[in-house]
Predicted model as a PDB file, atoms N, CA, C, CB and O in Angstrom, pLDDT in the B-factor column:
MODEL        1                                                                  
ATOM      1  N   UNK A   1       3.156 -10.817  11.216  1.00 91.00           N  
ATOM      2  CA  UNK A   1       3.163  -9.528  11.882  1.00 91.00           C  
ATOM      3  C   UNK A   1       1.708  -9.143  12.164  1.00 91.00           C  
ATOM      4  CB  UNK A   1       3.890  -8.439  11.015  1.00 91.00           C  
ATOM      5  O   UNK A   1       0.699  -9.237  11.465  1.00 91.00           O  
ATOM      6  N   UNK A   2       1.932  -8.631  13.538  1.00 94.00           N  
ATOM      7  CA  UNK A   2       0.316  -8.012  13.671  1.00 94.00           C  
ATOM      8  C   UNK A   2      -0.230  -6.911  13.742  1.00 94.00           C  
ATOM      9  CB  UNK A   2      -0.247  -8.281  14.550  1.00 94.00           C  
ATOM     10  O   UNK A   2       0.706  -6.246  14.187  1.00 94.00           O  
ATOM     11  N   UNK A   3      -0.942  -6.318  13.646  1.00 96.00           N  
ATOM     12  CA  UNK A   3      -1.008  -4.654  13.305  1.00 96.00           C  
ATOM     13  C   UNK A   3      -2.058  -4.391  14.446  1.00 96.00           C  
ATOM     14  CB  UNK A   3      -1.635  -4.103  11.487  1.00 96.00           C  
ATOM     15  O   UNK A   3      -2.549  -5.409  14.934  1.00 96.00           O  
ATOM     16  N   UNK A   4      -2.493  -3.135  14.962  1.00 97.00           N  
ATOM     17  CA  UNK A   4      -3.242  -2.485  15.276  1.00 97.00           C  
ATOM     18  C   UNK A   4      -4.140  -1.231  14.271  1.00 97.00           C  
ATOM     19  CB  UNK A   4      -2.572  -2.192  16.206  1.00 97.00           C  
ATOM     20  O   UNK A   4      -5.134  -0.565  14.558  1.00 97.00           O  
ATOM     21  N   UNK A   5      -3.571  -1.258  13.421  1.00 98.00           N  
ATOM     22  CA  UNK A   5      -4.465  -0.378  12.251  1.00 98.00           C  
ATOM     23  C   UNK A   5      -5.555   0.073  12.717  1.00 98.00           C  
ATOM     24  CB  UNK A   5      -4.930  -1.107  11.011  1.00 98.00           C  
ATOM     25  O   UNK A   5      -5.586   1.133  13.342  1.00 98.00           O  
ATOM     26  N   UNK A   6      -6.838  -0.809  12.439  1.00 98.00           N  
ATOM     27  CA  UNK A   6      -8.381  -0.646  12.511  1.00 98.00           C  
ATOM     28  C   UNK A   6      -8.131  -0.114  13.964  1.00 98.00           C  
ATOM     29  CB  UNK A   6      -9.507  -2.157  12.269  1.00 98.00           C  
ATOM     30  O   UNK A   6      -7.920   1.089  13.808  1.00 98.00           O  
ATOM     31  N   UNK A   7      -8.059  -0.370  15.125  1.00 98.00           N  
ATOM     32  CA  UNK A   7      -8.162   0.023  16.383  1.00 98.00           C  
ATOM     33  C   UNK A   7      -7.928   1.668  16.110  1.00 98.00           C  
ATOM     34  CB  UNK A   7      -7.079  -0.800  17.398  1.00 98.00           C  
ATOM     35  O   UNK A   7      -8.814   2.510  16.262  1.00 98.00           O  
ATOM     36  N   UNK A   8      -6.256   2.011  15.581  1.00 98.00           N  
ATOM     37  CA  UNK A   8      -5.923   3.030  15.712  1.00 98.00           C  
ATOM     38  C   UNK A   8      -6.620   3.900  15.054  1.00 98.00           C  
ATOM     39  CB  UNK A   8      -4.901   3.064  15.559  1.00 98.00           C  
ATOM     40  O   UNK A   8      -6.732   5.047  15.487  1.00 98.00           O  
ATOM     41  N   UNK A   9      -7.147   3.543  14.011  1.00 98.00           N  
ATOM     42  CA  UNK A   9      -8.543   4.072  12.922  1.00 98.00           C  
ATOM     43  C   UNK A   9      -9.712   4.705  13.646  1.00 98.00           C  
ATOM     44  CB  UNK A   9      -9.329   2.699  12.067  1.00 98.00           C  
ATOM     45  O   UNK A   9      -9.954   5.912  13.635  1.00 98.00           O  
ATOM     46  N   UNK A  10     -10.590   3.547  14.433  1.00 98.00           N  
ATOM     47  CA  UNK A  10     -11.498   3.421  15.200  1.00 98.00           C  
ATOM     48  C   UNK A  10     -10.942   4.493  16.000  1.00 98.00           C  
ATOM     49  CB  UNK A  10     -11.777   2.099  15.728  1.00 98.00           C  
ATOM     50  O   UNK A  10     -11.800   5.372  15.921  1.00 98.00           O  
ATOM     51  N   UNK A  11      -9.734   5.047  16.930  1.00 97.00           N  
ATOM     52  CA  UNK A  11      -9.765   6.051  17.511  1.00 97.00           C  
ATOM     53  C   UNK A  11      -9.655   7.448  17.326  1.00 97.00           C  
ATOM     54  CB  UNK A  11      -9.262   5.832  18.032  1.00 97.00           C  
ATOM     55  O   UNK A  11      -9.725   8.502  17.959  1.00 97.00           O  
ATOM     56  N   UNK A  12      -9.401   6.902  15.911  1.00 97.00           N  
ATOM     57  CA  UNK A  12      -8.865   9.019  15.153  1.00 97.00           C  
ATOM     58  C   UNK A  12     -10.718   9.213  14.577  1.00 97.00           C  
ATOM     59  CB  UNK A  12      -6.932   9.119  12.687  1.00 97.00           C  
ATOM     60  O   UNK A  12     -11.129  10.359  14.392  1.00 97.00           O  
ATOM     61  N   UNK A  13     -11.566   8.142  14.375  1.00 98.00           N  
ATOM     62  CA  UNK A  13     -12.498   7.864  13.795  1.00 98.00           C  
ATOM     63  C   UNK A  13     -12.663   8.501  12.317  1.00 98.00           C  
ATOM     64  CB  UNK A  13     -13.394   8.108  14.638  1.00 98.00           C  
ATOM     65  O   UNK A  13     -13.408   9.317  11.774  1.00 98.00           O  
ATOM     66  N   UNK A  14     -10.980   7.252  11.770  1.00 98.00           N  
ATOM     67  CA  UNK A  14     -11.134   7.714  10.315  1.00 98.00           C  
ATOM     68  C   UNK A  14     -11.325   6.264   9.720  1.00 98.00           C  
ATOM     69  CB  UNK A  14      -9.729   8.650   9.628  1.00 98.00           C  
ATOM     70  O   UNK A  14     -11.212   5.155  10.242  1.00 98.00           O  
ATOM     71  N   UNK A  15     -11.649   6.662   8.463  1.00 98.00           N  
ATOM     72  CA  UNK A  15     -12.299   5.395   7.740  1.00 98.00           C  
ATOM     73  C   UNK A  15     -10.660   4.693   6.633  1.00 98.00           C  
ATOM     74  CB  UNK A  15     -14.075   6.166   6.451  1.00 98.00           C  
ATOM     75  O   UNK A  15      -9.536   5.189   6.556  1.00 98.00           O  
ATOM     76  N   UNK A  16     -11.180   3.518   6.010  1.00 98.00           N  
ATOM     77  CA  UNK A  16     -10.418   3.221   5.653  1.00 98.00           C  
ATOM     78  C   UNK A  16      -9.571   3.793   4.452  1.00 98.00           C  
ATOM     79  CB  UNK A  16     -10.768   2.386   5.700  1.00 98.00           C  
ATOM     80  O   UNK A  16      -8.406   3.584   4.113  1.00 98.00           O  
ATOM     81  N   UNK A  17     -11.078   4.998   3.660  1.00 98.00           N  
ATOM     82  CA  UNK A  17     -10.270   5.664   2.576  1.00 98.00           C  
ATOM     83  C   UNK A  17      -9.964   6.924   2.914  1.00 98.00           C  
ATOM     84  CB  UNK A  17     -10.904   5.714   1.303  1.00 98.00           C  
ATOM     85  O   UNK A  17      -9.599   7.639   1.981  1.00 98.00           O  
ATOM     86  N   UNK A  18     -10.023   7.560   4.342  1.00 98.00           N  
ATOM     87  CA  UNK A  18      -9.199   8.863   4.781  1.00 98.00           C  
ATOM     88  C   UNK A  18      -7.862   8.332   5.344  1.00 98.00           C  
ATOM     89  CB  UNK A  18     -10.016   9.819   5.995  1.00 98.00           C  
ATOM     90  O   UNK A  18      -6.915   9.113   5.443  1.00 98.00           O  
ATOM     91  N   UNK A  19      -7.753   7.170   5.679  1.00 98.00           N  
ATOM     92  CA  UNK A  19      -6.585   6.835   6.106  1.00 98.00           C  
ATOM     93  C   UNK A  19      -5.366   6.502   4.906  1.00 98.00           C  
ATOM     94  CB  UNK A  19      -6.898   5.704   6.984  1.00 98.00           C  
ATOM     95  O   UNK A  19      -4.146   6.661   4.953  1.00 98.00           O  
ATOM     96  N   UNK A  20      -6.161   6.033   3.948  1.00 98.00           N  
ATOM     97  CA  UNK A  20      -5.188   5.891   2.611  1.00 98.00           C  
ATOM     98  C   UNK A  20      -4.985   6.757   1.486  1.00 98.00           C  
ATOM     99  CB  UNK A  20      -5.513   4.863   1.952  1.00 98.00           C  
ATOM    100  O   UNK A  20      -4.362   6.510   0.453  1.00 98.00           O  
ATOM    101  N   UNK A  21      -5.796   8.157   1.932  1.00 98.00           N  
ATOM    102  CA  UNK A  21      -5.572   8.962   1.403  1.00 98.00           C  
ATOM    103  C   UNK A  21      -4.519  10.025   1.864  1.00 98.00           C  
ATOM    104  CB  UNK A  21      -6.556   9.229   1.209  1.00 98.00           C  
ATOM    105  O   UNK A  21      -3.723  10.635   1.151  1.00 98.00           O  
ATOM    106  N   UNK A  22      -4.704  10.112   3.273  1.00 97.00           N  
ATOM    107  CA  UNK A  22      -3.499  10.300   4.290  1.00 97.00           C  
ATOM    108  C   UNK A  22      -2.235  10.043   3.653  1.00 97.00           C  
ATOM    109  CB  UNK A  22      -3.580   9.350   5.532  1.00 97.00           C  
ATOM    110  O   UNK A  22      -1.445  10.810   3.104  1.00 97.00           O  
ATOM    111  N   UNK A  23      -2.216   8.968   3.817  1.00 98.00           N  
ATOM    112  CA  UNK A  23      -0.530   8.272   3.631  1.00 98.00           C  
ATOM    113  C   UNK A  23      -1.027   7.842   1.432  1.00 98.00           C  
ATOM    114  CB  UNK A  23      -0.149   5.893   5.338  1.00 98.00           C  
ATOM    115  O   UNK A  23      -0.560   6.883   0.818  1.00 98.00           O  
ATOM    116  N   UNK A  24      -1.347   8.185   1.236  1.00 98.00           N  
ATOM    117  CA  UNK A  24      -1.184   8.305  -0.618  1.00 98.00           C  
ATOM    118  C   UNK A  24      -1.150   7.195  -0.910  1.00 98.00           C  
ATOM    119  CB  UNK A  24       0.108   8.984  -1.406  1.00 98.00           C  
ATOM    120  O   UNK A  24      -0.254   6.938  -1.715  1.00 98.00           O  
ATOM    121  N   UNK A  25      -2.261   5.688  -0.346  1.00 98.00           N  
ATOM    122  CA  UNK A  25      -2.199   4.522  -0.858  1.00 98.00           C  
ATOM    123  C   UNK A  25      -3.870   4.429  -0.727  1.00 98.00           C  
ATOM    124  CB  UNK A  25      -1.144   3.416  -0.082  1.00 98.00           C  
ATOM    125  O   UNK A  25      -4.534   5.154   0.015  1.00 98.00           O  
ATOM    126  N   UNK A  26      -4.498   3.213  -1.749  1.00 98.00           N  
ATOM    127  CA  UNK A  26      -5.311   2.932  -2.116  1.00 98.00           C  
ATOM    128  C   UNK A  26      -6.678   2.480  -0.681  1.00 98.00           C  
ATOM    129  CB  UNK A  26      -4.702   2.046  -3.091  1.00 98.00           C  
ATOM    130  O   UNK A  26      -6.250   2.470   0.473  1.00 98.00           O  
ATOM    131  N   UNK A  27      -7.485   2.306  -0.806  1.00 98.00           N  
ATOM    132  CA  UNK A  27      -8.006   1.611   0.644  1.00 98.00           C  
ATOM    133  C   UNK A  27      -7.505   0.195   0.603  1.00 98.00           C  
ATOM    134  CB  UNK A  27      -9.786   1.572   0.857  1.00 98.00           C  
ATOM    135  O   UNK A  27      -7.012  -0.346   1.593  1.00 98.00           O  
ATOM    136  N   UNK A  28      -7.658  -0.462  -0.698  1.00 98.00           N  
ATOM    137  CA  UNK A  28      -7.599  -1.601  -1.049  1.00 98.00           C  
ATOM    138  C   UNK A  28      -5.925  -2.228   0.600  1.00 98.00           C  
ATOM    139  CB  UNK A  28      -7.247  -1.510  -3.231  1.00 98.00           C  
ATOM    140  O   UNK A  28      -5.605  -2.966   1.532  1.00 98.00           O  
ATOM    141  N   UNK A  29      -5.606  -1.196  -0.233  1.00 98.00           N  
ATOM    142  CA  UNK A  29      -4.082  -1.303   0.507  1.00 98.00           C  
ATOM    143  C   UNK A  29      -4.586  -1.380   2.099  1.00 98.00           C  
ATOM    144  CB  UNK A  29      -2.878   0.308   0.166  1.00 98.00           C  
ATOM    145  O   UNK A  29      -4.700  -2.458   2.684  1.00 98.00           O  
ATOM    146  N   UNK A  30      -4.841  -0.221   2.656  1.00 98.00           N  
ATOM    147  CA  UNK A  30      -4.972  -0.603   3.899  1.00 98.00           C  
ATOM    148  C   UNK A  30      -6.210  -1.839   4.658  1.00 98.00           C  
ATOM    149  CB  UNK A  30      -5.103   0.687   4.377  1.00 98.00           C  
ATOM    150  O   UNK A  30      -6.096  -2.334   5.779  1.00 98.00           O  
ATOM    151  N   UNK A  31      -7.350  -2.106   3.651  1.00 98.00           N  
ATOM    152  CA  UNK A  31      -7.845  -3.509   3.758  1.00 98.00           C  
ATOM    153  C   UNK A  31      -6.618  -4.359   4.501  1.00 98.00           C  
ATOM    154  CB  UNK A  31      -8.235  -4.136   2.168  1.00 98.00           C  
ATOM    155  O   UNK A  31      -6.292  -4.676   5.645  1.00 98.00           O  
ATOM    156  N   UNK A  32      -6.141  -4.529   3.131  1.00 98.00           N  
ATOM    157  CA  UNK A  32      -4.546  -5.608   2.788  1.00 98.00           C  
ATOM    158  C   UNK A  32      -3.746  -5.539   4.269  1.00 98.00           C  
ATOM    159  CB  UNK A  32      -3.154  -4.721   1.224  1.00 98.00           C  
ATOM    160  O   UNK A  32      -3.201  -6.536   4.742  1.00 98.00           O  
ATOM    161  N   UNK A  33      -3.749  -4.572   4.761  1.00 97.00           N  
ATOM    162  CA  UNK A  33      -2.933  -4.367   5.376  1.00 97.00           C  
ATOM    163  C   UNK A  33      -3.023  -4.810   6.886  1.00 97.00           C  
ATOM    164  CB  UNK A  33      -2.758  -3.261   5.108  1.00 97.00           C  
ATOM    165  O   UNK A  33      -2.231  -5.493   7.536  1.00 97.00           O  
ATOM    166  N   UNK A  34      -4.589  -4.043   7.377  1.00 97.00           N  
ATOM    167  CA  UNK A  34      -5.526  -4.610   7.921  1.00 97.00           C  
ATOM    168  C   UNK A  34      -6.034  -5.656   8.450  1.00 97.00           C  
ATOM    169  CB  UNK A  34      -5.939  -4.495   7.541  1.00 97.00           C  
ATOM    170  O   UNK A  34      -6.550  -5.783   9.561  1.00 97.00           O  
ATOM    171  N   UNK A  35      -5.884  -6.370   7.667  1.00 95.00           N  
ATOM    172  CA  UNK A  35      -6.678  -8.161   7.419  1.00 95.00           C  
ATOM    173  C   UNK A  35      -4.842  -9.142   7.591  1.00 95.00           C  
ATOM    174  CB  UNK A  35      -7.799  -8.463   4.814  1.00 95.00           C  
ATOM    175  O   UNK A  35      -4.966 -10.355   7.760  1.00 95.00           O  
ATOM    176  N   UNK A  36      -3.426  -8.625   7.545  1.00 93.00           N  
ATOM    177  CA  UNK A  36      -2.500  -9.071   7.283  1.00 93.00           C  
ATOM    178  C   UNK A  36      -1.961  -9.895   6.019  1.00 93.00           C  
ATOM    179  CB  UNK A  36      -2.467  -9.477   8.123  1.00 93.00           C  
ATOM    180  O   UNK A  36      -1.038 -10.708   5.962  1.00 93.00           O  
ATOM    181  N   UNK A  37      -2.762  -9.467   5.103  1.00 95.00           N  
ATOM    182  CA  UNK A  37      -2.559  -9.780   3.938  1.00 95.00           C  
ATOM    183  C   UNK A  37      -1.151  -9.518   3.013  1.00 95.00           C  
ATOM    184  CB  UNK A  37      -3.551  -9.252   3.489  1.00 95.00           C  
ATOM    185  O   UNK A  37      -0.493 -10.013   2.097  1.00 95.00           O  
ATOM    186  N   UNK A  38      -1.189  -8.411   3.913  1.00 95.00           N  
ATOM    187  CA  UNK A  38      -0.054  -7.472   3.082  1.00 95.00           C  
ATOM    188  C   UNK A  38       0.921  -6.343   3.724  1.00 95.00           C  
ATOM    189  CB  UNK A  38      -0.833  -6.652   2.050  1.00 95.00           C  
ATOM    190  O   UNK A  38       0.692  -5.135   3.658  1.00 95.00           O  
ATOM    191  N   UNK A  39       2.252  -7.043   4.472  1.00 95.00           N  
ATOM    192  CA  UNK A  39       3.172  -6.558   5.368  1.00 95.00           C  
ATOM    193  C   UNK A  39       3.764  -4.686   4.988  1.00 95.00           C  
ATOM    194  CB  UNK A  39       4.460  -7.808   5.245  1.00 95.00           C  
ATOM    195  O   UNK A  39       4.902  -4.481   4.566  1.00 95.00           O  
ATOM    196  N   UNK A  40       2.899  -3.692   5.205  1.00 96.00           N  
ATOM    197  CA  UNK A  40       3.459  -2.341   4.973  1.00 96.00           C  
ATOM    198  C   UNK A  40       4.985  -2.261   4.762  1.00 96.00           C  
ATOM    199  CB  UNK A  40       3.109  -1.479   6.131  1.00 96.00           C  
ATOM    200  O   UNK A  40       5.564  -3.111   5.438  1.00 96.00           O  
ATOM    201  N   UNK A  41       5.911  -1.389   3.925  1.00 96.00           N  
ATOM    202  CA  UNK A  41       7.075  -1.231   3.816  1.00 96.00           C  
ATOM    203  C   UNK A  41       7.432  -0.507   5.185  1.00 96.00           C  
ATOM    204  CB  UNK A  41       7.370  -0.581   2.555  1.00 96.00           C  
ATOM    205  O   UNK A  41       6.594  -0.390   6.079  1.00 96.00           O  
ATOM    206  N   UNK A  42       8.783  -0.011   5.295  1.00 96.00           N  
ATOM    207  CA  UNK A  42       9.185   0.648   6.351  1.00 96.00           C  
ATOM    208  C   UNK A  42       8.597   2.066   6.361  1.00 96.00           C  
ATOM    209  CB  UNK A  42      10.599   0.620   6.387  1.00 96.00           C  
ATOM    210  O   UNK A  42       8.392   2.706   7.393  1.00 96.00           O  
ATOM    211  N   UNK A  43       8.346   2.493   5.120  1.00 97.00           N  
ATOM    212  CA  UNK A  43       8.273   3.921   4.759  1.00 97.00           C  
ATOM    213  C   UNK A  43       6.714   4.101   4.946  1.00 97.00           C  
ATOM    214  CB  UNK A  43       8.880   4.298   3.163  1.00 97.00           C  
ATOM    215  O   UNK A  43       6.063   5.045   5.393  1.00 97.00           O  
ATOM    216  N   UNK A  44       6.409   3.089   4.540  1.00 97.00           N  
ATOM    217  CA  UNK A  44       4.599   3.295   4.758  1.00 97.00           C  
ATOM    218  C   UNK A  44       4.132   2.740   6.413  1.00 97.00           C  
ATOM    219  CB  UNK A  44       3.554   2.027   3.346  1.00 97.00           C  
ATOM    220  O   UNK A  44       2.999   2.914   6.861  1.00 97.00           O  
ATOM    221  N   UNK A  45       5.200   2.085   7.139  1.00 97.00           N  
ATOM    222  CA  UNK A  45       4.722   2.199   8.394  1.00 97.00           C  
ATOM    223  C   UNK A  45       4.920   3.423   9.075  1.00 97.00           C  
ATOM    224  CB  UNK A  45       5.194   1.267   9.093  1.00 97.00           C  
ATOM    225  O   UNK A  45       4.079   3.885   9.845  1.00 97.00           O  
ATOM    226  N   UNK A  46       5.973   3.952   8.826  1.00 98.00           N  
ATOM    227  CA  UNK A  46       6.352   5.157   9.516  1.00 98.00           C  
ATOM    228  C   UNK A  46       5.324   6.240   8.943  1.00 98.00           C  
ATOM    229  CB  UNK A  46       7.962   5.543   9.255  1.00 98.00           C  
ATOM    230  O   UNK A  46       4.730   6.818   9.854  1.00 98.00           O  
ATOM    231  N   UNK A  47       5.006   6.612   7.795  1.00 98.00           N  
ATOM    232  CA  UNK A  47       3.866   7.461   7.554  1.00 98.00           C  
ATOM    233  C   UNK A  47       2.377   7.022   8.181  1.00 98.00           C  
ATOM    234  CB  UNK A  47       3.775   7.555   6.049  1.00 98.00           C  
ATOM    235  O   UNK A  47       1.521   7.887   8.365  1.00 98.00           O  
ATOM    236  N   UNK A  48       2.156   5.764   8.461  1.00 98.00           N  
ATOM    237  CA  UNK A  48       1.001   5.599   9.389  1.00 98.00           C  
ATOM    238  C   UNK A  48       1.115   6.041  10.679  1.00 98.00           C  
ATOM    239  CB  UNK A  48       0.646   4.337   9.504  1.00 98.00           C  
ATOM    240  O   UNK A  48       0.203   6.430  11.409  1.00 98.00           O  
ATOM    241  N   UNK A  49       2.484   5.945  10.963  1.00 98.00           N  
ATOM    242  CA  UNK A  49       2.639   6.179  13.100  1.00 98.00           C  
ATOM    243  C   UNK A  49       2.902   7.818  12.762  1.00 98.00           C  
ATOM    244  CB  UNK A  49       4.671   5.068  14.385  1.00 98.00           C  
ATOM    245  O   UNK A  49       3.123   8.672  13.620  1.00 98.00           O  
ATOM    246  N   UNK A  50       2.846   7.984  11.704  1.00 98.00           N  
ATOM    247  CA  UNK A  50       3.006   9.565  11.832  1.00 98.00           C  
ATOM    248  C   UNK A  50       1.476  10.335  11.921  1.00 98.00           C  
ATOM    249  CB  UNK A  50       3.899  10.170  10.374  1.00 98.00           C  
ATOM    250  O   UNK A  50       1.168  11.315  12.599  1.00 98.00           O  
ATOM    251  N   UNK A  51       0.487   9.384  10.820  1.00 98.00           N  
ATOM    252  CA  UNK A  51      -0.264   9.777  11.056  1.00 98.00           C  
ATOM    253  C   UNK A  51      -1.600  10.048  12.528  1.00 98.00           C  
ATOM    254  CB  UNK A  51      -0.269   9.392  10.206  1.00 98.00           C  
ATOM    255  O   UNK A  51      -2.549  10.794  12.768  1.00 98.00           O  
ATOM    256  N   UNK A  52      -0.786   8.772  13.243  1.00 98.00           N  
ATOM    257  CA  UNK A  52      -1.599   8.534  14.211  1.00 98.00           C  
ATOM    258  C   UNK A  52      -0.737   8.831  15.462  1.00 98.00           C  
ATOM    259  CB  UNK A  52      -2.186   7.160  14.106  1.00 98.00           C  
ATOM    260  O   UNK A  52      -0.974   8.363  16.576  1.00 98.00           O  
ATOM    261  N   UNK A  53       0.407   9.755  15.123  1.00 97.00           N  
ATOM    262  CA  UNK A  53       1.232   9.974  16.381  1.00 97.00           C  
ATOM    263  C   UNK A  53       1.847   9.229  17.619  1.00 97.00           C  
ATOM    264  CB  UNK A  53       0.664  10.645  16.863  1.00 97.00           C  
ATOM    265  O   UNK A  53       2.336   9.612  18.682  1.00 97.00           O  
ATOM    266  N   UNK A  54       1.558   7.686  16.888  1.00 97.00           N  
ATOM    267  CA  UNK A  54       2.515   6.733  17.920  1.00 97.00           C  
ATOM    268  C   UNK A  54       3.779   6.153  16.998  1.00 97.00           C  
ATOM    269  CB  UNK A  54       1.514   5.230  18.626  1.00 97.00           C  
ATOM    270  O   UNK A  54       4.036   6.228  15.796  1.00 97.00           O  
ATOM    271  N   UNK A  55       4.364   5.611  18.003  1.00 98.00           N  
ATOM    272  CA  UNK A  55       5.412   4.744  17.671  1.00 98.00           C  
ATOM    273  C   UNK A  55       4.717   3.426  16.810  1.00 98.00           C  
ATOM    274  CB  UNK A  55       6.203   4.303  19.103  1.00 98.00           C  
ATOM    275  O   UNK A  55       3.692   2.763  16.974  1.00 98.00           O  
ATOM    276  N   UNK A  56       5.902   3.409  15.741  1.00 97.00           N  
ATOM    277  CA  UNK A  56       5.604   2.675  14.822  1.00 97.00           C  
ATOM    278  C   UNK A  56       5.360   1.363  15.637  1.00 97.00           C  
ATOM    279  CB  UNK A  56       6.618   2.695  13.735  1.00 97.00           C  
ATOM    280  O   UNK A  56       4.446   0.628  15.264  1.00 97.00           O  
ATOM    281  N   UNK A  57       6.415   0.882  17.159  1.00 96.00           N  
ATOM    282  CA  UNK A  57       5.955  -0.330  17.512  1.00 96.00           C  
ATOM    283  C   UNK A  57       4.974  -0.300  17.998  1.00 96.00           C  
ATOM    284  CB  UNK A  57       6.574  -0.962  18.150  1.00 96.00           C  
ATOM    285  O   UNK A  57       4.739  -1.403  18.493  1.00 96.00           O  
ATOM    286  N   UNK A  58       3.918   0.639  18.212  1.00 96.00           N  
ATOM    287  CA  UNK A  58       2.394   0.535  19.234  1.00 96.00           C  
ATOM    288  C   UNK A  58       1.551   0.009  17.738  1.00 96.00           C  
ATOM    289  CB  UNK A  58       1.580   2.590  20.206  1.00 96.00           C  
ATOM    290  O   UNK A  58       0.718  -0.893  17.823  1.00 96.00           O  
ATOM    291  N   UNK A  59       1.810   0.554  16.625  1.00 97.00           N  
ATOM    292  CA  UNK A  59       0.966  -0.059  15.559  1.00 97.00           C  
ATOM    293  C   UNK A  59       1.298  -1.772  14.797  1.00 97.00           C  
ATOM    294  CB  UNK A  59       1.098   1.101  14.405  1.00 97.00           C  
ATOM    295  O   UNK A  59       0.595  -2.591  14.204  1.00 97.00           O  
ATOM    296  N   UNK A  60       2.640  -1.712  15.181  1.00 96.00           N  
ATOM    297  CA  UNK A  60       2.712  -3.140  14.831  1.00 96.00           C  
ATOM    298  C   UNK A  60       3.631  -4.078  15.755  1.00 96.00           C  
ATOM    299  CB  UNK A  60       3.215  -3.218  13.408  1.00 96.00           C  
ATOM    300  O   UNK A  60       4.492  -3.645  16.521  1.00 96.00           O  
ATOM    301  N   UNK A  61       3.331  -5.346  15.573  1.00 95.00           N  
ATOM    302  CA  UNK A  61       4.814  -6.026  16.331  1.00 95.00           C  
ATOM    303  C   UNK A  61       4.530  -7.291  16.182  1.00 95.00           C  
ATOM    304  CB  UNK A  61       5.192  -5.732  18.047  1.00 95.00           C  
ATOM    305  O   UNK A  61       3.455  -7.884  16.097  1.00 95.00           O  
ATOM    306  N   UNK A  62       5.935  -7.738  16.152  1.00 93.00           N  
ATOM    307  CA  UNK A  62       6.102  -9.479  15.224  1.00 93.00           C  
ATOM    308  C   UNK A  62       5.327 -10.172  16.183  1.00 93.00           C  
ATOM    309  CB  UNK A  62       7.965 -10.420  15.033  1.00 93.00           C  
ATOM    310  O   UNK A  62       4.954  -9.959  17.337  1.00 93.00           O  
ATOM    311  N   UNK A  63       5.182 -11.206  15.211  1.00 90.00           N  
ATOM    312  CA  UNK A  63       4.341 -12.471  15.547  1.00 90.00           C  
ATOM    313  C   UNK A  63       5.423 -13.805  16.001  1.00 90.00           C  
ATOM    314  CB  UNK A  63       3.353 -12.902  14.042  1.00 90.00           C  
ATOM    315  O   UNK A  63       6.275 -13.877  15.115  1.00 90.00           O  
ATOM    316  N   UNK A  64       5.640 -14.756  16.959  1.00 91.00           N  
ATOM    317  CA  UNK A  64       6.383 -15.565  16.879  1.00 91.00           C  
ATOM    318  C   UNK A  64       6.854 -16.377  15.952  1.00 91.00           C  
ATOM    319  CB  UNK A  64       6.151 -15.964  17.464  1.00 91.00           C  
ATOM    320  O   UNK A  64       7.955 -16.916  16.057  1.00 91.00           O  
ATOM    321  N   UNK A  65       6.043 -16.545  14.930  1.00 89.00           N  
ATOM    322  CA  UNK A  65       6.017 -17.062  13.499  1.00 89.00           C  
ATOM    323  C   UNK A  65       7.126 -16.354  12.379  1.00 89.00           C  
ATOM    324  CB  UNK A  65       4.473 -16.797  12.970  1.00 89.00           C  
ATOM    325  O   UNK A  65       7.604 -16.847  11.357  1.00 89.00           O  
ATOM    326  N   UNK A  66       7.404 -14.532  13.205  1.00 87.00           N  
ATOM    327  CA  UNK A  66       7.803 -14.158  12.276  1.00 87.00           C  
ATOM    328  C   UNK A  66       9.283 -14.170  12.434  1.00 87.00           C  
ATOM    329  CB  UNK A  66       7.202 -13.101  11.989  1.00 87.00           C  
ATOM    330  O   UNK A  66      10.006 -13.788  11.514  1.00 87.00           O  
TER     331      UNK A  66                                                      
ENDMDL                                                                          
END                                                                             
């Protein structure tokens, strides 16, 4: 899966620990998340597109792999 995260970051021009303080997870986490290390739950994608006011599919969408 591939994310847009950092982009969507880069446009609210929040950092990685206002964004995980936002949604009540660690930075570590959104690193993880970031880098595709670590596939967000449903609940924590939807609190990111909330935070950034798009659709959860503008922040992420499968990979052919997936």
């Amino acid at each position: 899966m591939k994310n847009r995260i950092k982009v969507a970051r880069a446009e609210r021009d929040f950092s990685q620990a206002d964004l995980a303080e936002r949604i009540g997870v660690s930075r570590q986490t959104i690193n993880s998340i970031e880098t595709g290390r670590y596939v967000p739950s449903t609940v924590l994608a939807l609190k990111m597109a909330a935070v950034f006011e798009k659709p959860v599919e503008q922040l992420f969408q499968l990979e052919e792999t997936d």
